[in-house]
N, C-alpha and C positions, 0 to 999 in steps of 0.2 A: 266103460265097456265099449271095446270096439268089435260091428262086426263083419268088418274086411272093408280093404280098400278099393274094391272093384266097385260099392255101394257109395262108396263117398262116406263111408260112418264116420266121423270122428270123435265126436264132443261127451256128451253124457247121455244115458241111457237110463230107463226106469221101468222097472215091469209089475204087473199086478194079475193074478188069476192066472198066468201062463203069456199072457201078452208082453210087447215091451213096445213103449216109445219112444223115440230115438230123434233128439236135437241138436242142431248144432249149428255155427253161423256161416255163412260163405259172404266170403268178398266177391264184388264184381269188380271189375281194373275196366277203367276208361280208355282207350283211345286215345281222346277231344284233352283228355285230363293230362295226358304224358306220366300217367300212373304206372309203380312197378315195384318190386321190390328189389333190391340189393344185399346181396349178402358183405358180414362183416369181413369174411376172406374168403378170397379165390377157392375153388376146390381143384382140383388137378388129380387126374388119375391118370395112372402109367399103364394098368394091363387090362384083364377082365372087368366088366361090371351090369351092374343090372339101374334101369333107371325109371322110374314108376312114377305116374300122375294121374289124376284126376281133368277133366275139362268141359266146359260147354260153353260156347259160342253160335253168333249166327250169321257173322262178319264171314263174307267169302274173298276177301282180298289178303294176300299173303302176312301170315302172324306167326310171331314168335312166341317160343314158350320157355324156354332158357337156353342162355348163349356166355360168353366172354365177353366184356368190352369194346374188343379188336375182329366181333363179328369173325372170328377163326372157328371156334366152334359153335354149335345152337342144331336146337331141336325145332322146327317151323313147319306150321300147315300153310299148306301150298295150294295153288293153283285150282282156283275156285272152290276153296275148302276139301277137295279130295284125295289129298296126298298129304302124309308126314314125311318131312326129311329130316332126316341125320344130317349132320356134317362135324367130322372128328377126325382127327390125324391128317388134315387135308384130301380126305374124302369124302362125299356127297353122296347118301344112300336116300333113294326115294322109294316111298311104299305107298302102292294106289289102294287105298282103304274104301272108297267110294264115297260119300258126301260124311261129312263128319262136321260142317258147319252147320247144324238143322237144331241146336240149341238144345240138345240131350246132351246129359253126363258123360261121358265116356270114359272110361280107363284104358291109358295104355303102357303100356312095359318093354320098353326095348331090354333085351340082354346081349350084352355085348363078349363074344367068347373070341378072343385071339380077332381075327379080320371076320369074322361071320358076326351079324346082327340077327336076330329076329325081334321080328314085333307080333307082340300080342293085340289086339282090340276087342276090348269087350268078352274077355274070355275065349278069342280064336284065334290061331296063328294065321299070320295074312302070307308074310314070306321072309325068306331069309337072304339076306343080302350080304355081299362083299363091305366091309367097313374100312376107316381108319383106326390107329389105336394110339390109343391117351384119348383126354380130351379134358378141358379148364373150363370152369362154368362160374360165373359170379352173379346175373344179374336175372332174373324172372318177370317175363313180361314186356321186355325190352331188348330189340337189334341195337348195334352201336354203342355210341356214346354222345352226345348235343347234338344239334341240328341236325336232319335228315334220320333220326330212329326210328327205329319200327316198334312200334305199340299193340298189345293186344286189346280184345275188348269181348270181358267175357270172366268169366270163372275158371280158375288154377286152384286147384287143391292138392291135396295128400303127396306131396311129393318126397320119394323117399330114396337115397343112393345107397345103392350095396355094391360096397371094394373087394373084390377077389372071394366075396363070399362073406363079409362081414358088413353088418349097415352100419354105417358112417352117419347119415345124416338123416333128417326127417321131421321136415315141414308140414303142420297137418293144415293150416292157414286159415286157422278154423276162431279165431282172437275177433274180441267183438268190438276191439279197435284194431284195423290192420296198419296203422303207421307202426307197426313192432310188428313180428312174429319169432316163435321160441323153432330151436333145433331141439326134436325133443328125445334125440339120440346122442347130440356132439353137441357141442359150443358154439356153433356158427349162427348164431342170430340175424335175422332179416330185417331190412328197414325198410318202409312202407313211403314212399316216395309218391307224395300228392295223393296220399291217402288218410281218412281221418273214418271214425266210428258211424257217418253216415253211410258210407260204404260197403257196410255189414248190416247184414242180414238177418234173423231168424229163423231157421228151416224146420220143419216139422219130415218126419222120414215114414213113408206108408209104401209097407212091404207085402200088405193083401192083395196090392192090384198088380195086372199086369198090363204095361210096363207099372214095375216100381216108378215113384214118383217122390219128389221133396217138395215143399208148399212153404210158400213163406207165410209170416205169423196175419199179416191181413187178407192173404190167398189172392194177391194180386199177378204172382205167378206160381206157377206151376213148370217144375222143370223131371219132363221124364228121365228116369235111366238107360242108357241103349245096351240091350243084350240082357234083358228081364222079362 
């Protein structure tokens, strides 16, 4: 049972009396680790698309959150954790979101129509910006390629690509070993790069309080949702 991707749901669900409680794992990716995933082939899109994820960090120094190889294109919080950038078709869109490294969940959605972007956060449109069009995506959680890459450090989930209106791929990263993860739309399988089963989590999902919150199973954290 999923109940949306702005919540971060992914995994399994069970209800009794009218309730329901809602588990599932998250990975955190190291920095220190040079942790990340890789897809098994490039993705490449020519026109329209819609591009959706999951996040929480607390890292306010420049992170990526999926790019190319060749650092051409990628999606990266910027600039003291307050800004997302685009960069596609050899354009740089920047959206000032306002602190987004503060370790809540956040969802966000760019949709990309002809040169115009918006991004969503947390359920708001922030603004709509001039873009590039195409754009190649291969690797999660990683600028570059060997020495001098950029690492995240933090939690990447639900990420899912919609081509011209049709979803192509969809990563929930929700695997209680993250050295794999499944496309559970397409064939594109992910590999978990300095990643093993200590790296995953158990989350417990409590939708009474406001902010909603996820808890891990020995309640050592607690990770609110932003825009609950």
């Amino acid at each position: 049972m999923r109940l949306g991707l702005g919540l971060g749901i992914g995994s399994h669900a069970s209800g009794a009396g009218g309730g329901t409680s809602v588990q599932r794992y998250f990975a955190t990716l190291a920095a220190a680790g040079m942790q990340y995933w890789s897809m098994d082939s490039a993705v490449t899109i020519t026109g329209d698309f819609i591009y959706e994820f999951i996040f929480a960090t607390g890292t306010t120094s420049n992170q990526v959150i999926i790019s190319d190889e060749s650092s051409t294109d990628f999606i990266q919080i910027r600039t003291l954790g307050t800004e997302l950038t685009l960069r596609i078709g050899g354009v740089t869109s920047t959206f000032a979101t306002g602190l987004i490294a503060d370790n809540k969940l956040h969802t966000a959605i760019f949709t990309i129509v002809g040169t115009n972007c918006t991004l969503n956060l947390d359920g708001s449109d922030v603004s709509t910006l001039t873009c590039g069009v195409g754009a190649t995506f291969e690797q999660i959680g990683r600028l570059g390629s060997g020495a001098g890459s950029q690492y995240f450090n933090g939690i990447i989930a639900n990420m899912k690509i919609t081509d011209a209106g049709t979803p192509i791929h969809e990563w929930k990263l929700d695997e209680t070993d993250p050295s794999s993860a499944v496309d559970s739309i397409g064939s594109n399988d992910l590999t978990g790069n300095g990643l093993t089963s200590a790296d995953a989590e158990n989350f417990t999902f409590d939708g009474s309080v406001s902010p909603n919150t996820w808890t891990n199973d020995d309640e050592t954290r607690v990770i609110e949702v932003a825009g609950t």
